[in-house]
N, C-alpha and C positions, 0 to 999 in steps of 0.2 A: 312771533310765531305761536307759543304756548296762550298770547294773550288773544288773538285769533280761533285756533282751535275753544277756546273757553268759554271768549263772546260766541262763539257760534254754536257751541252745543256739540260739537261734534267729538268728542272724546274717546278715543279707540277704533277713530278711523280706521285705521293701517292693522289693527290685530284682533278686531270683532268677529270672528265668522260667522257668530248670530244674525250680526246686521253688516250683510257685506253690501249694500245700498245708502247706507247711512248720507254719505255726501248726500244725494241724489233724493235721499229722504229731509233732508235738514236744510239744504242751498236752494237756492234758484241756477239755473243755468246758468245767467249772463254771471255769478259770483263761482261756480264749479269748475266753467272750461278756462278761465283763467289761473287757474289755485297748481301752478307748476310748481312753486318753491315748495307749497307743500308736499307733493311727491318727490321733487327731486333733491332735497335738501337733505333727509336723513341719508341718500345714497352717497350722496356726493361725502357727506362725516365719515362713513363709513371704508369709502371706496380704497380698494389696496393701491392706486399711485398715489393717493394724497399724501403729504409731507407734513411735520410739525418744522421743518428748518425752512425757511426763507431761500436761505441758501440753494438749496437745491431747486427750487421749485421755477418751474418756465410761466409758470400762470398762475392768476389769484385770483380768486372767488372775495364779493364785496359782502357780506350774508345781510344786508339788508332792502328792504323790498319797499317800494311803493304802496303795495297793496296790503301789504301787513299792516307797515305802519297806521295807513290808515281803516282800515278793516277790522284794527286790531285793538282801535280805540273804544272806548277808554284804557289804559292800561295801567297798574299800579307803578311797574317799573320804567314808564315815560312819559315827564312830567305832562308835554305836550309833541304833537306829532309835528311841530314849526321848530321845538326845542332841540327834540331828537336829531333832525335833520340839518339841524346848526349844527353840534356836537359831531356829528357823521363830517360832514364839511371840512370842521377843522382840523380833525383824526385826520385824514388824507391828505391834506394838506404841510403836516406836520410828519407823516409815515414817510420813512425814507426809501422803503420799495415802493412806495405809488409816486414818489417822487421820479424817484431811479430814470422811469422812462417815460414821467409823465402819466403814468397811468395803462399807458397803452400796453399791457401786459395782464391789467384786470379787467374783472367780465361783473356785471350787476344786471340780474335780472327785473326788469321793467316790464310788467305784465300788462297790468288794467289801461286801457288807452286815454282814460279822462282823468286822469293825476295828473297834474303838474308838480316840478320840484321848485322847492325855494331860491331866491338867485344866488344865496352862497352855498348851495351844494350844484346847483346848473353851473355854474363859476371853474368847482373845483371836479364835475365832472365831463361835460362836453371838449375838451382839447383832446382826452384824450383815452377814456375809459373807452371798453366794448360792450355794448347793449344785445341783451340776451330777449329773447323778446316771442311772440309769437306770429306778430305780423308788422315789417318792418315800417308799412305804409300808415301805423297808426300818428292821428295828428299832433301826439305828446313827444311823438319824437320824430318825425320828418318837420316839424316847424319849431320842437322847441330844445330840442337838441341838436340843430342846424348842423354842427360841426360833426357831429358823428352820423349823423345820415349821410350827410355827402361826402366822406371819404370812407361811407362803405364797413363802419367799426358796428354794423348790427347782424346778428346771428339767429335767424329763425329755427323756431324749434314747433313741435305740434303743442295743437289745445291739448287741454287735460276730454278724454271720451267721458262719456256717460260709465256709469257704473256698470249698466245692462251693457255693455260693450267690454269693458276692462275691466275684474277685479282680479284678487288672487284668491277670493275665496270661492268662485264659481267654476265648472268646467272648463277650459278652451273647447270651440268649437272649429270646424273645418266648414265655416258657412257657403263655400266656392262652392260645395259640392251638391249644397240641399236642390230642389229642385224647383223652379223660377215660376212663379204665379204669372200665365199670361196677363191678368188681368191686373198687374202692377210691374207691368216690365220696367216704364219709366215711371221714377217714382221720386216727389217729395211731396214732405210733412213737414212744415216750421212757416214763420211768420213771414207773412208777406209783405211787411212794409218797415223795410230797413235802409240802412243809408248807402248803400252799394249794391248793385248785381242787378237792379229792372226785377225784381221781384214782383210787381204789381202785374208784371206780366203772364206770367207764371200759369195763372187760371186761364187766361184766353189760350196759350199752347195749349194747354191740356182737352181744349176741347178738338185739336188737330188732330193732335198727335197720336195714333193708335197704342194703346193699353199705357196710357196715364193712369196715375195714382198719385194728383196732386192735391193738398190739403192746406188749408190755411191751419196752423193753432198760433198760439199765443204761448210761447215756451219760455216768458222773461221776468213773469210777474210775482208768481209763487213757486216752491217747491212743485215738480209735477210726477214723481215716480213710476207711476201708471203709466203716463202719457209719452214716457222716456221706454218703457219696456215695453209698451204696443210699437212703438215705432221701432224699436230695435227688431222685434218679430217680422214687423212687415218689409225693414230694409233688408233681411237676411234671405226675403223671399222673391226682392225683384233682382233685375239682373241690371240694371242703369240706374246713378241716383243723382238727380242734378244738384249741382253744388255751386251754386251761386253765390256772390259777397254778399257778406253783411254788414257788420258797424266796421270793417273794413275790408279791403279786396279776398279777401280771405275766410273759413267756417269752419267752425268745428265739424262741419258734415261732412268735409274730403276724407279725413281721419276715419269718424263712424262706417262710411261707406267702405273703407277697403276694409277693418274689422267685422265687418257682416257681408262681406263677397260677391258687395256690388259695385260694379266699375265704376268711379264718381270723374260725372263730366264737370271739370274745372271749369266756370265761368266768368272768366276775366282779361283782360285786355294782357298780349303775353309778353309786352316789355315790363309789365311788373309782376306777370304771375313766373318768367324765366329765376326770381331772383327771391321771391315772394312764397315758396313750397321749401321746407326743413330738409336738410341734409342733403344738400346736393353732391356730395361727394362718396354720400352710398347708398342713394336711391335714383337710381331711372327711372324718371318720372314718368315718361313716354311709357312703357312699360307696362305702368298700372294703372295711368289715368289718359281721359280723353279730354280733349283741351278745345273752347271753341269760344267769340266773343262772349260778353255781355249783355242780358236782354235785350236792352234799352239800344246797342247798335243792331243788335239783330235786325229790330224792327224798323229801321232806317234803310231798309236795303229794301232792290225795288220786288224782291219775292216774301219780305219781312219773315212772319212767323212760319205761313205755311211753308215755304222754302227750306226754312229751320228745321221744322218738322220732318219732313222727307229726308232731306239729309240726314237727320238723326235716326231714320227707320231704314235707312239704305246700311247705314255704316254700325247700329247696332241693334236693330229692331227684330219681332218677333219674326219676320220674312226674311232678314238679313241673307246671306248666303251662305255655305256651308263653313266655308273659308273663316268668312269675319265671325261667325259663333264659334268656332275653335278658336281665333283669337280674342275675342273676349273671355272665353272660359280661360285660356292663359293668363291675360291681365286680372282677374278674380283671384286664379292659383297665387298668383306672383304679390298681389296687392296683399291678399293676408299674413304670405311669410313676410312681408317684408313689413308690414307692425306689425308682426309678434317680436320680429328683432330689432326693430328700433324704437317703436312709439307707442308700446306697452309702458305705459308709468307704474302701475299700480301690478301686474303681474311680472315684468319684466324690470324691474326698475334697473338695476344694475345694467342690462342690455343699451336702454335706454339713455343712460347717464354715459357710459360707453361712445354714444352716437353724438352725445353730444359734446365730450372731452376729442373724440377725433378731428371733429371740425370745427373747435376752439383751434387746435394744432393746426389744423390747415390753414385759417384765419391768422393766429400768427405769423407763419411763413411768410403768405402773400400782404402782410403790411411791416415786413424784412423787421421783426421781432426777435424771433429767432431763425437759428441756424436748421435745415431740412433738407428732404430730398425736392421739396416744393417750394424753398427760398426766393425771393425773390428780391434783388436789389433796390432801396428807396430809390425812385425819380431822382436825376442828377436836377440842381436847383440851378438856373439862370444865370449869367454872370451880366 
């Protein structure tokens, strides 16, 4: 972690007020909205149920990361990042609380989706650890953590926002309230050529669709802070923001948009996005987002885009009906309280770290861990 923040320049993240952008001045995006152990790691040390006794404790934290490790490298205090991860292996292997129940009691956050782990730590954690993650469908762990995808041991949580979106050392805004530039009612800006969501499509709707405000950039390559705070402006000023997959069924921009009090249409097929959105046990998603396929079906269908289109100006567009703009301005109202209470990292972190200690606990019940009001008995096994 310390060797991370150091290669990376970024020192006084968390208590700069000078440079409360710094991430977002220093990273590239694709290395920022991954970077959760860095926010949530000081809270979680800090946090009043943590325990120093074993004894007491229902749940364990593993503190090492994928992405550190290797983000992190070079580092003085590890020899090699293949070293380290032997070492970690046989720690666990030899701990008698990860023994205890197999693991199935600790939680290891797996961020970045192209790490792979070595096979004696895949060994000593696929039976039986919980993966902490941001989107469960990523291919490091639905193909190479096999066992823990398909009995369900992974816990989504949000990307890390943009700084223009989240700090603690800028305002909170009430952006529900600002008032919606007709000529950016539907609106994205980011790269159009990712591995999920028909992105390529993207530009032909917008020639349909009445008050589009779709934009290609390129947000993967370098540091873009400008380009992260124009767009933070212009999302706070339409009132729909499409949210398409990216390098998985999943973006950072469902997040960005309820932070800036634009209703983000989730774009993804819903037997994985039902399972696939953080905190389901205290966020109503329906609520504050609108849910519809992915491009790439859309335009399969025999009305394709323009069909899309209309539909999307029926149910939330500048003609909509008196109805559906009061309930869109309620999924706005609703979508900002509900990150500022859960999916502030950086202003809220304690909140945050809260939302995600709940539904650890719920997670345990439902794989009969521990004892709850939401317990649930293991599967009787065959005779």
């Amino acid at each position: 972690e310390k060797c991370f923040v150091d290669n990376e320049k970024i020192t006084g993240w968390d208590s700069d007020p000078q440079h409360p952008h710094i991430l977002d001045i220093k990273l590239r995006l694709n290395l920022r909205q991954y970077l959760v152990e860095l926010e949530m790691w000081p809270a979680l040390r800090t946090h009043p149920q943590r325990t120093e006794n074993p004894e007491e404790a229902h749940a364990f934290f593993i503190m090492y990361s994928p992405y550190f490790n290797h983000q992190g490298y070079p580092c003085k205090a590890v020899p090699s990042t293949k070293k380290w991860e032997e070492e970690l292996a046989k720690a666990l292997m030899a701990d008698k609380w990860y023994q205890r129940y197999k693991g199935k009691d600790h939680f290891m956050f797996y961020m970045k989706y192209n790490i792979a782990l070595p096979k004696s730590l895949h060994a000593a954690l696929d039976p039986g650890v919980n993966v902490i993650t941001t989107d469960r469908h990523y291919w490091s762990i639905s193909h190479n953590l096999k066992q823990t995808f398909a009995e369900g041991r992974v816990l989504v949580i949000p990307y890390v926002c943009s700084t223009f979106m989240d700090s603690p050392h800028i305002e909170y805004l009430s952006p529900h309230d600002i008032e919606k530039d007709p000529n950016s009612y539907f609106m994205f800006w980011g790269n159009l050529r990712r591995r999920f969501g028909g992105r390529t499509f993207l530009l032909d709707l917008g020639k349909v669709l009445k008050g589009a405000n779709f934009k290609g950039t390129d947000l993967q390559r370098e540091p873009i802070p400008d380009i992260l705070n124009e767009t933070g402006l212009v999302m706070r000023k339409s009132s729909v923001c499409l949210s398409p997959g990216g390098d998985a069924p999943t973006s950072v921009r469902v997040f960005e948009a309820m932070a800036s009090g634009c209703v983000p249409v989730v774009m993804g097929y819903r037997d994985k996005m039902a399972t696939d959105l953080p905190y389901p046990s205290l966020i109503d998603w329906d609520s504050v987002a609108l849910f519809t396929h992915p491009l790439e079906a859309v335009t399969k269908r025999a009305d394709g885009l323009e069909g899309f289109a209309k539909a999307l100006e029926e149910v939330a567009g500048r003609d909509a009906s008196p109805e559906r703009k009061a309930a869109l301005q309620k999924m706005r109202k609703t979508g900002t309280e509900m990150f500022k209470k859960h999916l502030m990292y950086k202003r809220h972190p304690k909140d945050a770290t809260d939302s995600l200690l709940f539904e650890m606990w719920m997670l345990l019940q439902k794989k009969s861990v521990i004892k709850g009001p939401y317990y649930q008995e293991p599967p009787k096994k065959p005779h």
